[in-house]
mmCIF file of the N, C-alpha and C atoms, coordinates in Angstrom:
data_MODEL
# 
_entry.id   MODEL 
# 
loop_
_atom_site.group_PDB 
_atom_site.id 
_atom_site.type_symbol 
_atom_site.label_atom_id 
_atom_site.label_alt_id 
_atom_site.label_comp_id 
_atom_site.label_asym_id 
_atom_site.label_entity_id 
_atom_site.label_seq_id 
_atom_site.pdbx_PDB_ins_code 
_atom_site.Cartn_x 
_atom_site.Cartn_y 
_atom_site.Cartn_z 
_atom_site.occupancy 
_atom_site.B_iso_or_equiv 
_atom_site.pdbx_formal_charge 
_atom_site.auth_seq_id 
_atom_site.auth_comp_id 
_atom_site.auth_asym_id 
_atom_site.auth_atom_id 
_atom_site.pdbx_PDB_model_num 
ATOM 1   N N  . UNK A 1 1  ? -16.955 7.281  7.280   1.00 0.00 ? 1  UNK A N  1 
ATOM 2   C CA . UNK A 1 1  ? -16.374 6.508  6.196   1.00 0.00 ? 1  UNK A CA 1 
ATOM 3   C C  . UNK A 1 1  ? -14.914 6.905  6.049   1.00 0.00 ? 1  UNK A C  1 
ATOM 4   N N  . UNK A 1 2  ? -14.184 5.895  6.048   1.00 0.00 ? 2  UNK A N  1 
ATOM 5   C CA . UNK A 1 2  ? -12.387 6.142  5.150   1.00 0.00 ? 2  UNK A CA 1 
ATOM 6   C C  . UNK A 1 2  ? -12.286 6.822  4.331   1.00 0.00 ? 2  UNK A C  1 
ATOM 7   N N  . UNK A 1 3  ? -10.993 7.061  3.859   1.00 0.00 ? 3  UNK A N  1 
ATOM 8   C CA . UNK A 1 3  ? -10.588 7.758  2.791   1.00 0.00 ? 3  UNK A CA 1 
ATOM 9   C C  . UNK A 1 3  ? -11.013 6.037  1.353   1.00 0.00 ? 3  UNK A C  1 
ATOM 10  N N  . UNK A 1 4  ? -10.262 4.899  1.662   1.00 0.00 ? 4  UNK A N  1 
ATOM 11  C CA . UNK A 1 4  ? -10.351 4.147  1.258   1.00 0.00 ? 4  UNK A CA 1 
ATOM 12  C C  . UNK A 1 4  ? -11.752 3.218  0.640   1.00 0.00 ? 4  UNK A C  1 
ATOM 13  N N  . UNK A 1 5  ? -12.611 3.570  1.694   1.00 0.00 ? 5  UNK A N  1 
ATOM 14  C CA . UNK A 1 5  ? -14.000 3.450  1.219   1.00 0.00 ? 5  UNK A CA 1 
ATOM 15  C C  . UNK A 1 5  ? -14.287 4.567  0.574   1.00 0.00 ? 5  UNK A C  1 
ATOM 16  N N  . UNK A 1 6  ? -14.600 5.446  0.819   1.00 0.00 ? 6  UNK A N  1 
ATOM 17  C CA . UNK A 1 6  ? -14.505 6.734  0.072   1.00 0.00 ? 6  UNK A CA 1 
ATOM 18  C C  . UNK A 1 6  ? -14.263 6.618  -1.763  1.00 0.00 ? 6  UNK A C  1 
ATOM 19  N N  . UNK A 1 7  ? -12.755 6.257  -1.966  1.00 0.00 ? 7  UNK A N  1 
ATOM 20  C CA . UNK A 1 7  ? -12.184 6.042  -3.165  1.00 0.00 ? 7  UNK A CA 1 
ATOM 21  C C  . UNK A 1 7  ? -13.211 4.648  -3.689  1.00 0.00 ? 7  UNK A C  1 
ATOM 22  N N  . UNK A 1 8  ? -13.382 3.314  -3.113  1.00 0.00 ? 8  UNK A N  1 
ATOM 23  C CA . UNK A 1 8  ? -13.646 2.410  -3.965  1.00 0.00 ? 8  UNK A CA 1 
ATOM 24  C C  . UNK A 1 8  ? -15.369 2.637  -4.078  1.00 0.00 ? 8  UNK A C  1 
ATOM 25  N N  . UNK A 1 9  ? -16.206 3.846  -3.628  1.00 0.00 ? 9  UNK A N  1 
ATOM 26  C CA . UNK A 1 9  ? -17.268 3.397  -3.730  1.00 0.00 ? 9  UNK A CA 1 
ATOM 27  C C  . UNK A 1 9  ? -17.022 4.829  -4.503  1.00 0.00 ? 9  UNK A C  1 
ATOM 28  N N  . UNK A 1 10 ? -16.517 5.509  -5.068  1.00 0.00 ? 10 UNK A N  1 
ATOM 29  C CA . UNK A 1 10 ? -16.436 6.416  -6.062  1.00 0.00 ? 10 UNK A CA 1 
ATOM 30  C C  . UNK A 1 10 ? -16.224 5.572  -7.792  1.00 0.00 ? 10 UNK A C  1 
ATOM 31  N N  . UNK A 1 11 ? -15.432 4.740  -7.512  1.00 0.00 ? 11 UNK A N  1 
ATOM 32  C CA . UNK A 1 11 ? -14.931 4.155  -8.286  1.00 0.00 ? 11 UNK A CA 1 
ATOM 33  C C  . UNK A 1 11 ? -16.396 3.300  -9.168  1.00 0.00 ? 11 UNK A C  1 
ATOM 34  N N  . UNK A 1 12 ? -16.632 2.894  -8.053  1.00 0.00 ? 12 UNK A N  1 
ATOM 35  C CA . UNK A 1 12 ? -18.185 1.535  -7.852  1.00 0.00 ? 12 UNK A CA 1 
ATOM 36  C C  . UNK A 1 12 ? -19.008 2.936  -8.707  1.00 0.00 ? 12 UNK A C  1 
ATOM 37  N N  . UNK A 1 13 ? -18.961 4.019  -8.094  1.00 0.00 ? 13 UNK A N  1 
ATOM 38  C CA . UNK A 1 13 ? -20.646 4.933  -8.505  1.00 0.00 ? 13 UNK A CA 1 
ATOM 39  C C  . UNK A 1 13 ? -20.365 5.320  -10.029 1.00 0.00 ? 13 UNK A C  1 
ATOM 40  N N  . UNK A 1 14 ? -18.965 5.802  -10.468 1.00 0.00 ? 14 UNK A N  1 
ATOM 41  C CA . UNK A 1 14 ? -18.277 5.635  -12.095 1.00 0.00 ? 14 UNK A CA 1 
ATOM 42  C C  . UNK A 1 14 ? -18.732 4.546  -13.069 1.00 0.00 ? 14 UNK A C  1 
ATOM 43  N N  . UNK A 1 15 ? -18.234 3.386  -12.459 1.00 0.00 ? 15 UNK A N  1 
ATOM 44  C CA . UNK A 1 15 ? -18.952 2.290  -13.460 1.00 0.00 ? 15 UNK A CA 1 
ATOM 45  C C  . UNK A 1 15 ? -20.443 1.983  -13.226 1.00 0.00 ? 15 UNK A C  1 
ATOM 46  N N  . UNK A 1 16 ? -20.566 2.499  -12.750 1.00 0.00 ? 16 UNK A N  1 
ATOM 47  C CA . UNK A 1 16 ? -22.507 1.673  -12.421 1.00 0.00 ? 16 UNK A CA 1 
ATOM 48  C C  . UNK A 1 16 ? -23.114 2.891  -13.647 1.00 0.00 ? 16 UNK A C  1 
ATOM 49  N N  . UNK A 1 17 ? -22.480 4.211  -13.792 1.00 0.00 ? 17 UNK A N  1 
ATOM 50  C CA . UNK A 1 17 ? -23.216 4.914  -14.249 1.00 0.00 ? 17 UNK A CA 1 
ATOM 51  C C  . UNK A 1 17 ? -22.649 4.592  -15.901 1.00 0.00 ? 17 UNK A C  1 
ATOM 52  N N  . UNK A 1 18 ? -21.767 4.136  -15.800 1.00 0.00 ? 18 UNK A N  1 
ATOM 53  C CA . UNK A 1 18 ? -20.884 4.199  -17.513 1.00 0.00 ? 18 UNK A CA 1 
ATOM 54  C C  . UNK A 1 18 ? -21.440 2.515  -17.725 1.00 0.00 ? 18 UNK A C  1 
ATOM 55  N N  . UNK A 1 19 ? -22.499 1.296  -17.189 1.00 0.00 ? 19 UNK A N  1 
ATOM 56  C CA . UNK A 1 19 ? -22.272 0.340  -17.095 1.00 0.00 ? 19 UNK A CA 1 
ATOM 57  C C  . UNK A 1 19 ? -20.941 -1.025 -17.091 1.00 0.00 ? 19 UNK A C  1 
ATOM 58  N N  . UNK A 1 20 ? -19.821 -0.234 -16.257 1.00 0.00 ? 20 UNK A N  1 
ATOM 59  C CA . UNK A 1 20 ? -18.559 -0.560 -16.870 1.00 0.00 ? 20 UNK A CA 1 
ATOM 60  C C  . UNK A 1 20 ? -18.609 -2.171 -15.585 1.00 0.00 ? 20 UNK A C  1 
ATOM 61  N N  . UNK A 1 21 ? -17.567 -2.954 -15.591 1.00 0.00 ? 21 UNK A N  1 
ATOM 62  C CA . UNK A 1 21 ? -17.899 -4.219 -14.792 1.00 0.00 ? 21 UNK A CA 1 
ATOM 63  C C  . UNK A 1 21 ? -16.402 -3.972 -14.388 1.00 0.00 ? 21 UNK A C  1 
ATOM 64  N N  . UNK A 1 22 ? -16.069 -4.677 -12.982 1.00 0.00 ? 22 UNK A N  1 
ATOM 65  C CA . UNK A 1 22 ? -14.477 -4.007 -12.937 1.00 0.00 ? 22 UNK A CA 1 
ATOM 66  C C  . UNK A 1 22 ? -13.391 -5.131 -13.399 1.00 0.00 ? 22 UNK A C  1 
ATOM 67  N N  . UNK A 1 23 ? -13.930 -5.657 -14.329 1.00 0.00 ? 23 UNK A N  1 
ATOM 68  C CA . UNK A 1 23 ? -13.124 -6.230 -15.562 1.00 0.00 ? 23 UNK A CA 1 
ATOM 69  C C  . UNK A 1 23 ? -12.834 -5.235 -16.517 1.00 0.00 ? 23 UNK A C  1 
ATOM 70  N N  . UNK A 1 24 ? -13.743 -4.862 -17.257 1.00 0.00 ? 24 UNK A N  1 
ATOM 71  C CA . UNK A 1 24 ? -13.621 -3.466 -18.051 1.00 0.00 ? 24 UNK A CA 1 
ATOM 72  C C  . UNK A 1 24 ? -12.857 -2.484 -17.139 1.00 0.00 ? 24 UNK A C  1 
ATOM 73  N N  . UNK A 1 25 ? -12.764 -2.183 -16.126 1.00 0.00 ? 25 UNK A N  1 
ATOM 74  C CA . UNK A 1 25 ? -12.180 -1.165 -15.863 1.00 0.00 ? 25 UNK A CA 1 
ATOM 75  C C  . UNK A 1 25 ? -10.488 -1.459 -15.616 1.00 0.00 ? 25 UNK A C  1 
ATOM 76  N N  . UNK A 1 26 ? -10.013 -2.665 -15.204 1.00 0.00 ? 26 UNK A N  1 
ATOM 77  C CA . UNK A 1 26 ? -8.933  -3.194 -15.088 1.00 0.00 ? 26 UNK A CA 1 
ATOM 78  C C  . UNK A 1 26 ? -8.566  -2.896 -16.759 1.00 0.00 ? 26 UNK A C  1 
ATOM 79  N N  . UNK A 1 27 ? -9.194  -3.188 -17.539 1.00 0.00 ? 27 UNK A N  1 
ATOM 80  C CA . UNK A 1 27 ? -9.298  -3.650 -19.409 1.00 0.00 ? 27 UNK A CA 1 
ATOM 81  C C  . UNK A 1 27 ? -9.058  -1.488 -20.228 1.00 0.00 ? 27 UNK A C  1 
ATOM 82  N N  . UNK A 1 28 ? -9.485  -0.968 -19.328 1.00 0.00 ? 28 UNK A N  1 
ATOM 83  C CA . UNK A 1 28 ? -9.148  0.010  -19.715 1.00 0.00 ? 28 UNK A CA 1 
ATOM 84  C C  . UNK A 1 28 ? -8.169  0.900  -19.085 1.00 0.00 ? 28 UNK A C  1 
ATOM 85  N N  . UNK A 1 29 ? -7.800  0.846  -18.076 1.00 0.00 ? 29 UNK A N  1 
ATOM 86  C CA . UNK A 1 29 ? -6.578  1.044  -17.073 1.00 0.00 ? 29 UNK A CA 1 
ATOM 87  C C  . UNK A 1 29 ? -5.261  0.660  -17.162 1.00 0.00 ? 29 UNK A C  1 
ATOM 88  N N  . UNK A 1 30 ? -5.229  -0.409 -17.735 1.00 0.00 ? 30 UNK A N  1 
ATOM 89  C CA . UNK A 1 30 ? -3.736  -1.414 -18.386 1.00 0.00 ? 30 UNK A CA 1 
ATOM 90  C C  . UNK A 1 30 ? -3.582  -1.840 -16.828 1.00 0.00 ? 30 UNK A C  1 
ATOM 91  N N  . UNK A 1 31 ? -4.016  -2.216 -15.734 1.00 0.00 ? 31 UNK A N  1 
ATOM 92  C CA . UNK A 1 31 ? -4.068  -3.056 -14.758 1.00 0.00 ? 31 UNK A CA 1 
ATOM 93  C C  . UNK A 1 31 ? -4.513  -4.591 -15.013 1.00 0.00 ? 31 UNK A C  1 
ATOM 94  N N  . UNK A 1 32 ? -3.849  -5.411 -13.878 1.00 0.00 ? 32 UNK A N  1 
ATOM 95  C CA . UNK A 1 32 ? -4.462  -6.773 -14.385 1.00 0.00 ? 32 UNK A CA 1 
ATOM 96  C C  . UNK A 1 32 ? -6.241  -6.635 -13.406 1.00 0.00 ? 32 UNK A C  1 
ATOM 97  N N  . UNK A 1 33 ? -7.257  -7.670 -13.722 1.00 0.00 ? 33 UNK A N  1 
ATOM 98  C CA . UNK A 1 33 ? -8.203  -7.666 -13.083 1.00 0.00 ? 33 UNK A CA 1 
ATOM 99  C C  . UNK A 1 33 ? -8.405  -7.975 -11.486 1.00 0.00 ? 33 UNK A C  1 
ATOM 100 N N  . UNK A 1 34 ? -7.340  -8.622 -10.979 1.00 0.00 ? 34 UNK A N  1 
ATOM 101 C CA . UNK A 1 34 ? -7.162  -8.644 -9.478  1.00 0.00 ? 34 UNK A CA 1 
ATOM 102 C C  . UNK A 1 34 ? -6.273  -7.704 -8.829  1.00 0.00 ? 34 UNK A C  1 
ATOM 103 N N  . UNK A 1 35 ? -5.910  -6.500 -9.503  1.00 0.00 ? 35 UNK A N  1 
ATOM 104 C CA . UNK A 1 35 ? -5.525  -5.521 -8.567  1.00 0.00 ? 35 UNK A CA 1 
ATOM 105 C C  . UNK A 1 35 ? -6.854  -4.299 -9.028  1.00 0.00 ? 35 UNK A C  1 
ATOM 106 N N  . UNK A 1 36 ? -7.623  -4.293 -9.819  1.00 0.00 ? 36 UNK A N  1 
ATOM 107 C CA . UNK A 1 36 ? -8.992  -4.124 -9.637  1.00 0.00 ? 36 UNK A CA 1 
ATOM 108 C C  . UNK A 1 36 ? -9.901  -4.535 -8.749  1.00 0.00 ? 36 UNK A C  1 
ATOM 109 N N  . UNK A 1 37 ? -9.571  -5.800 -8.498  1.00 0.00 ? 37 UNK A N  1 
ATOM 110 C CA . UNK A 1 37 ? -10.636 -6.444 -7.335  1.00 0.00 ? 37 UNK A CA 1 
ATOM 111 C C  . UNK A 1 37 ? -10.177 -6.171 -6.308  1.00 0.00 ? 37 UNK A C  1 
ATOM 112 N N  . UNK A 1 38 ? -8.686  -6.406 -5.828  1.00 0.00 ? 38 UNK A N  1 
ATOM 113 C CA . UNK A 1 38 ? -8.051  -6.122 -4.692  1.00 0.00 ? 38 UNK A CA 1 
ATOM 114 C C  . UNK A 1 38 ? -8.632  -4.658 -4.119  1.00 0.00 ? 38 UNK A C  1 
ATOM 115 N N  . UNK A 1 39 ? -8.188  -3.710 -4.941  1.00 0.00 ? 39 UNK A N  1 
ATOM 116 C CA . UNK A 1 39 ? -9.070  -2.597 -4.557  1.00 0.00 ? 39 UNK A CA 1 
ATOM 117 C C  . UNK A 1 39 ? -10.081 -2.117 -4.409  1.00 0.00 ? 39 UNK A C  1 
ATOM 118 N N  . UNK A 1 40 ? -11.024 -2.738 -5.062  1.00 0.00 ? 40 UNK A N  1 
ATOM 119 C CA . UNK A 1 40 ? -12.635 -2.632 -4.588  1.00 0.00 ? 40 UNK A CA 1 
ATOM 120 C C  . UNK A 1 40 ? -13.447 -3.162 -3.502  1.00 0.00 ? 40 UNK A C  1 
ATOM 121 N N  . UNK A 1 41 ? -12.728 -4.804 -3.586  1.00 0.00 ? 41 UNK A N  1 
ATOM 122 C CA . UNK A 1 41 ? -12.746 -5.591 -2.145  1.00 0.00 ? 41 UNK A CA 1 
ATOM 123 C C  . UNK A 1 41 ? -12.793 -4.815 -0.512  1.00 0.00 ? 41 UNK A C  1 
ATOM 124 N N  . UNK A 1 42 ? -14.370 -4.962 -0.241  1.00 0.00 ? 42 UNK A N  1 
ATOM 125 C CA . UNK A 1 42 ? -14.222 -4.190 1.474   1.00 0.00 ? 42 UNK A CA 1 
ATOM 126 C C  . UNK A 1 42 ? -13.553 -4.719 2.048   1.00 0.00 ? 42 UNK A C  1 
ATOM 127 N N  . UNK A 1 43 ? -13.010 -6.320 1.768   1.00 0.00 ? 43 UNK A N  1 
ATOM 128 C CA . UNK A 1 43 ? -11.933 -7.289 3.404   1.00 0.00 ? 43 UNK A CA 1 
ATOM 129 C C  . UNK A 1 43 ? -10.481 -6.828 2.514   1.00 0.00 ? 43 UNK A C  1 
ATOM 130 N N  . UNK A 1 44 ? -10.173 -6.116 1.507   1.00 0.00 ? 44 UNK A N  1 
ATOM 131 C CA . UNK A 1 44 ? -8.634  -5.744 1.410   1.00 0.00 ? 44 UNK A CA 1 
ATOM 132 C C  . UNK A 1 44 ? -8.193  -4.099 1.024   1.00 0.00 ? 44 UNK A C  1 
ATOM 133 N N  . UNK A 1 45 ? -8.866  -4.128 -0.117  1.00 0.00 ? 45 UNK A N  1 
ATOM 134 C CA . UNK A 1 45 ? -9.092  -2.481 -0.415  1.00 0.00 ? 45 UNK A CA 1 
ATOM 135 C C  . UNK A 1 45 ? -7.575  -1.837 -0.220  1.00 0.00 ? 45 UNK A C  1 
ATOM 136 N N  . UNK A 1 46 ? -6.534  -2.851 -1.200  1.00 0.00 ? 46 UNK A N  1 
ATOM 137 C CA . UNK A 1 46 ? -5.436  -2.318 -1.621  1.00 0.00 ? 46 UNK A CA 1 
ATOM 138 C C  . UNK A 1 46 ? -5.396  -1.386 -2.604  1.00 0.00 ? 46 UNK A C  1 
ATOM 139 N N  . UNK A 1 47 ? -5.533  -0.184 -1.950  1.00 0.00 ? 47 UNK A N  1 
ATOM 140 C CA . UNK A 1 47 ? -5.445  0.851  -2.702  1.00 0.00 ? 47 UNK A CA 1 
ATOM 141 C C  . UNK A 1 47 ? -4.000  1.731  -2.550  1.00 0.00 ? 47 UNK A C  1 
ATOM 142 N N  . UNK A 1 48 ? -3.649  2.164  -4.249  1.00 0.00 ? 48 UNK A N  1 
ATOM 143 C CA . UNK A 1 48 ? -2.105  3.507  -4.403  1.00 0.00 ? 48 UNK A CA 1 
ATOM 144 C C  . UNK A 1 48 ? -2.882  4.374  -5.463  1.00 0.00 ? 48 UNK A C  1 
ATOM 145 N N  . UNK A 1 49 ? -2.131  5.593  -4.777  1.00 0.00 ? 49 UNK A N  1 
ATOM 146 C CA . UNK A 1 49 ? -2.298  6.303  -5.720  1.00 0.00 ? 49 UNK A CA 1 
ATOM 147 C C  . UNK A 1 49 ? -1.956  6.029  -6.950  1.00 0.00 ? 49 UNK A C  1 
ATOM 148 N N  . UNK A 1 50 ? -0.998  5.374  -7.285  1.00 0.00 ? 50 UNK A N  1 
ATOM 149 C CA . UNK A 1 50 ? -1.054  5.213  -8.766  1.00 0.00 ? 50 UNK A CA 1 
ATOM 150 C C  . UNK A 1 50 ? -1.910  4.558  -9.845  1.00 0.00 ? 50 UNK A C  1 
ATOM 151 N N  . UNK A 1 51 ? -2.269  3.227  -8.954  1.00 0.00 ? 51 UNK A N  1 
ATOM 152 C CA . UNK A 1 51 ? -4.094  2.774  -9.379  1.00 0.00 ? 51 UNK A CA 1 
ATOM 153 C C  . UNK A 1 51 ? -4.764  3.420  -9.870  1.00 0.00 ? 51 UNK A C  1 
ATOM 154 N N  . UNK A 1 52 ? -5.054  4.386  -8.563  1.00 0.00 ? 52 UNK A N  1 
ATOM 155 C CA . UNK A 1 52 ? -6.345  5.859  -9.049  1.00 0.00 ? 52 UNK A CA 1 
ATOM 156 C C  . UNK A 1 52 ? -5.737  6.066  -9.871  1.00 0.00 ? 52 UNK A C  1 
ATOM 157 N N  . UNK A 1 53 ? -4.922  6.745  -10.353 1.00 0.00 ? 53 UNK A N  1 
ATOM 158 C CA . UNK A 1 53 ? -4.523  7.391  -11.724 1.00 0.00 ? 53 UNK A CA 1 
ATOM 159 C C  . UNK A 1 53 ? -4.662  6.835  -12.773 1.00 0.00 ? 53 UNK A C  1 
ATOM 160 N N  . UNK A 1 54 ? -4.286  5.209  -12.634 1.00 0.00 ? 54 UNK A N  1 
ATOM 161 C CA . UNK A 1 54 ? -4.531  4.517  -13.888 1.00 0.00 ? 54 UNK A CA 1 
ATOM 162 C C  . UNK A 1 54 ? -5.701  4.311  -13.734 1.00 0.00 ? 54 UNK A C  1 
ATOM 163 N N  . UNK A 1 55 ? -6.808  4.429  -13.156 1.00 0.00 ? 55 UNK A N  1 
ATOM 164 C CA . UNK A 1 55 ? -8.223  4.153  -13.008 1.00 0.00 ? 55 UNK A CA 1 
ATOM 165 C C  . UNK A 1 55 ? -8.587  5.408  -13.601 1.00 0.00 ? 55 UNK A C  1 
ATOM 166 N N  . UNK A 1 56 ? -8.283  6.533  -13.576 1.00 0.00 ? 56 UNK A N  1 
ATOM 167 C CA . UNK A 1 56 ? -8.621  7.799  -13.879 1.00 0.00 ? 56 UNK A CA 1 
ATOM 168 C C  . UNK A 1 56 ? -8.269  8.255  -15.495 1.00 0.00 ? 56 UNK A C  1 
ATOM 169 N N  . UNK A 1 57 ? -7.248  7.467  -15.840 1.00 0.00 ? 57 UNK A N  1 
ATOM 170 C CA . UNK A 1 57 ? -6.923  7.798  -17.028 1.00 0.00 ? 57 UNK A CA 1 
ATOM 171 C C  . UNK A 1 57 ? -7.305  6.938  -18.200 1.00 0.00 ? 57 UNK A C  1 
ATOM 172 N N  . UNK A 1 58 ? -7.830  5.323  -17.301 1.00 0.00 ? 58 UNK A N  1 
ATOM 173 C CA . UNK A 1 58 ? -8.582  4.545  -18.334 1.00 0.00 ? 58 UNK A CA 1 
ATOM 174 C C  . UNK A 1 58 ? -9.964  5.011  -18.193 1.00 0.00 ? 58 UNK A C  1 
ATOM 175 N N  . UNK A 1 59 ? -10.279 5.680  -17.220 1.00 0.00 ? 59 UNK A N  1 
ATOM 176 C CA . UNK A 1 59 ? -12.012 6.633  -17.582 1.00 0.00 ? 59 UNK A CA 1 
ATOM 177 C C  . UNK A 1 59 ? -12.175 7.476  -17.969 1.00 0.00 ? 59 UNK A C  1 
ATOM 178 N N  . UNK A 1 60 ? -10.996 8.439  -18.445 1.00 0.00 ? 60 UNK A N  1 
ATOM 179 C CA . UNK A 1 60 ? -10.887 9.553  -19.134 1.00 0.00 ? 60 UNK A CA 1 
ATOM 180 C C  . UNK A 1 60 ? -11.315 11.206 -18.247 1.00 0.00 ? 60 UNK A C  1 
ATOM 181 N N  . UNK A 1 61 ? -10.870 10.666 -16.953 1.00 0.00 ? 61 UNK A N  1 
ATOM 182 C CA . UNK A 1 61 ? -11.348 11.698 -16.048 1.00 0.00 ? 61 UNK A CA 1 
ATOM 183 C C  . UNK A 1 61 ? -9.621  12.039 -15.401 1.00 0.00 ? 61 UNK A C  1 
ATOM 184 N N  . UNK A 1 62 ? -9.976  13.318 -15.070 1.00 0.00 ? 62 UNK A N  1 
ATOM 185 C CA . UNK A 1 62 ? -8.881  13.650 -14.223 1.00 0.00 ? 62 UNK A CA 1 
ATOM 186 C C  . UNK A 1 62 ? -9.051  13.277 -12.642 1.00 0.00 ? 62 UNK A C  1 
ATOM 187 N N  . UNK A 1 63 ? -8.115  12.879 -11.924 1.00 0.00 ? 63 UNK A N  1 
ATOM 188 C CA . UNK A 1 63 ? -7.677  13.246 -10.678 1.00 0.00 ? 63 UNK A CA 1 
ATOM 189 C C  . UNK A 1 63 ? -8.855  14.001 -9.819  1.00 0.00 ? 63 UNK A C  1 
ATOM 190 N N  . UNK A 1 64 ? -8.449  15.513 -10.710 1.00 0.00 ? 64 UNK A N  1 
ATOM 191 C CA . UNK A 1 64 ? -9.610  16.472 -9.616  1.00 0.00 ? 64 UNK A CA 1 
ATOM 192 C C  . UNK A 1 64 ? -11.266 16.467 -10.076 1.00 0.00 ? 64 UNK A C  1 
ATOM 193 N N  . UNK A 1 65 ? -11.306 16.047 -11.340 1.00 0.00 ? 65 UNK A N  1 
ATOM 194 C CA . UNK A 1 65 ? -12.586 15.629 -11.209 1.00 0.00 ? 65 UNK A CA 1 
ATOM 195 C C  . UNK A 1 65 ? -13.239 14.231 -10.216 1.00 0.00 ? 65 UNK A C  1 
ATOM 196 N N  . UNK A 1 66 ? -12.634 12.968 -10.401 1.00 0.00 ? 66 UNK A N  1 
ATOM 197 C CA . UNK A 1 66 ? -12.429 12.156 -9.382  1.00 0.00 ? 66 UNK A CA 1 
ATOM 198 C C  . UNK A 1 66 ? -12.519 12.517 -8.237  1.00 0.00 ? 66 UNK A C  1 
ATOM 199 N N  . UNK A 1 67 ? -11.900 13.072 -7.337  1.00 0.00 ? 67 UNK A N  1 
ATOM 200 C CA . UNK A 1 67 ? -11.818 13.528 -6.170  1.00 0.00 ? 67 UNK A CA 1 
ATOM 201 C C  . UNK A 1 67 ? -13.232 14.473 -5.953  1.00 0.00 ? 67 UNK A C  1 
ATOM 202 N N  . UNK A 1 68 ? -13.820 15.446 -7.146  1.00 0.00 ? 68 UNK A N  1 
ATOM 203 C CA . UNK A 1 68 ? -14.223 16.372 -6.821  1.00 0.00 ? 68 UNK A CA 1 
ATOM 204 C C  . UNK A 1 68 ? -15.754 15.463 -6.386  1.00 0.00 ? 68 UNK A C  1 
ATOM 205 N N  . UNK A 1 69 ? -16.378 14.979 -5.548  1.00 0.00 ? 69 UNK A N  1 
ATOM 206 C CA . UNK A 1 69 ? -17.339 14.891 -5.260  1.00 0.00 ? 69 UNK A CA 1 
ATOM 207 C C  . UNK A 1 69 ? -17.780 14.328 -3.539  1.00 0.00 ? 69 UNK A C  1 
ATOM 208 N N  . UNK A 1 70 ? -19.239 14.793 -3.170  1.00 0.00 ? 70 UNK A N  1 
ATOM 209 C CA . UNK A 1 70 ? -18.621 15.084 -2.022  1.00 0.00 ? 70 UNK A CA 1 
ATOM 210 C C  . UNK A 1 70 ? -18.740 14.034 -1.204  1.00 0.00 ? 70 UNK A C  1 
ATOM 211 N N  . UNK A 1 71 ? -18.458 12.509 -1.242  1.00 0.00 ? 71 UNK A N  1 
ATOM 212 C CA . UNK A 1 71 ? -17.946 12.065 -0.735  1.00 0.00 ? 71 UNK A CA 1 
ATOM 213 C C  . UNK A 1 71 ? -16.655 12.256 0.337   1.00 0.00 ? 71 UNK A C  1 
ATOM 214 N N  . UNK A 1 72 ? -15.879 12.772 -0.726  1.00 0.00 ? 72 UNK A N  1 
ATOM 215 C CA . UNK A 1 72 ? -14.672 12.745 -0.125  1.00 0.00 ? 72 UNK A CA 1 
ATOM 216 C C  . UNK A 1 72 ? -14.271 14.033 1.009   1.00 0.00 ? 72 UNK A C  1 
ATOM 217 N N  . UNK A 1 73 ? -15.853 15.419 0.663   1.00 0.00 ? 73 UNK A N  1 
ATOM 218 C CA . UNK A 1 73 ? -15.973 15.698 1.975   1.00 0.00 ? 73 UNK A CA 1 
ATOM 219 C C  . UNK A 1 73 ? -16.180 16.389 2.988   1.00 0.00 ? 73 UNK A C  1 
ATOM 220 N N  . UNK A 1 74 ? -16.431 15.561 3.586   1.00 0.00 ? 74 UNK A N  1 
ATOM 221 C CA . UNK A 1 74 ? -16.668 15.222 4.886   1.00 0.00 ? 74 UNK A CA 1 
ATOM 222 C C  . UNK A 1 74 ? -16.342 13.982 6.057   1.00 0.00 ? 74 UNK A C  1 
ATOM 223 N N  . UNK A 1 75 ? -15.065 13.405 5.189   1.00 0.00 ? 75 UNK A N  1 
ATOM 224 C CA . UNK A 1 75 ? -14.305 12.154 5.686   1.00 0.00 ? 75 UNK A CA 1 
ATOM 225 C C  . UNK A 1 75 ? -13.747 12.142 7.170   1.00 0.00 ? 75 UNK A C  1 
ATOM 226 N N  . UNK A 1 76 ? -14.064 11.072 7.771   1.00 0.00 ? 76 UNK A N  1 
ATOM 227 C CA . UNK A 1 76 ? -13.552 11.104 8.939   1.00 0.00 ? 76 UNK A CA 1 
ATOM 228 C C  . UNK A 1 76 ? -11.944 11.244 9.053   1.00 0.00 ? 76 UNK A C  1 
ATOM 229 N N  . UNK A 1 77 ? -11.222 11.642 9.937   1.00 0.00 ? 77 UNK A N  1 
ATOM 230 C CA . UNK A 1 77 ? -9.850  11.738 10.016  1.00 0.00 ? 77 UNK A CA 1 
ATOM 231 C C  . UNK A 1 77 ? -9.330  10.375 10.658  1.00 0.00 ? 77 UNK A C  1 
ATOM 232 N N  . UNK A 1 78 ? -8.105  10.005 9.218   1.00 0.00 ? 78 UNK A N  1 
ATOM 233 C CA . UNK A 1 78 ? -7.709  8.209  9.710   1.00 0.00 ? 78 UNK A CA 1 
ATOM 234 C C  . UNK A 1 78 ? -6.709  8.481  10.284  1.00 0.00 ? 78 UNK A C  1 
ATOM 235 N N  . UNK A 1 79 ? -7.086  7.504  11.691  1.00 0.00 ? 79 UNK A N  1 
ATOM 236 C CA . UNK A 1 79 ? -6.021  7.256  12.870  1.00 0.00 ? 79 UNK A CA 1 
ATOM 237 C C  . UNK A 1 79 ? -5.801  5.895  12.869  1.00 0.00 ? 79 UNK A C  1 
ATOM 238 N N  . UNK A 1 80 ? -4.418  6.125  12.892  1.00 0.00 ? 80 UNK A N  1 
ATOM 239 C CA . UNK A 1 80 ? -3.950  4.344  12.596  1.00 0.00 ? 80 UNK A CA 1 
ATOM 240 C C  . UNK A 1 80 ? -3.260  3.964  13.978  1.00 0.00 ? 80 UNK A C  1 
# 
């Protein structure tokens, strides 16, 4: 798995457990709802760090909690 899959199915496992819809999460992020989708989307998965952050700070989680699970690893190394 990507780093990028990685991030949006972290994101996906956050709201499934908070029942959040990624309208609500755009709604609590101060993002509009299609750079929510953009990033969750497997055919685009425009993801910045600054997203995550605003994704992180409209869930009330930090960064390293975010990151901290182990998804992230055992990630394959991206070669572009």
């Amino acid at each position: 798995m990507g780093v990028k899959d990685a991030v949006a199915r972290r994101f996906l496992q956050i709201c499934g457990e908070r029942n959040i819809t990624t309208n609500e999460l755009a709604n609590l992020s101060g993002v509009t709802p299609s750079t929510a989708y953009s990033m969750l989307d497997k055919k685009r998965r425009d993801i910045s760090v600054i997203t995550v952050k605003k994704f992180c700070d409209g869930l009330g989680i930090t960064l390293g909690e975010f990151f901290s699970s182990p998804e992230f690893d055992d990630l394959e190394q991206e070669i572009i």
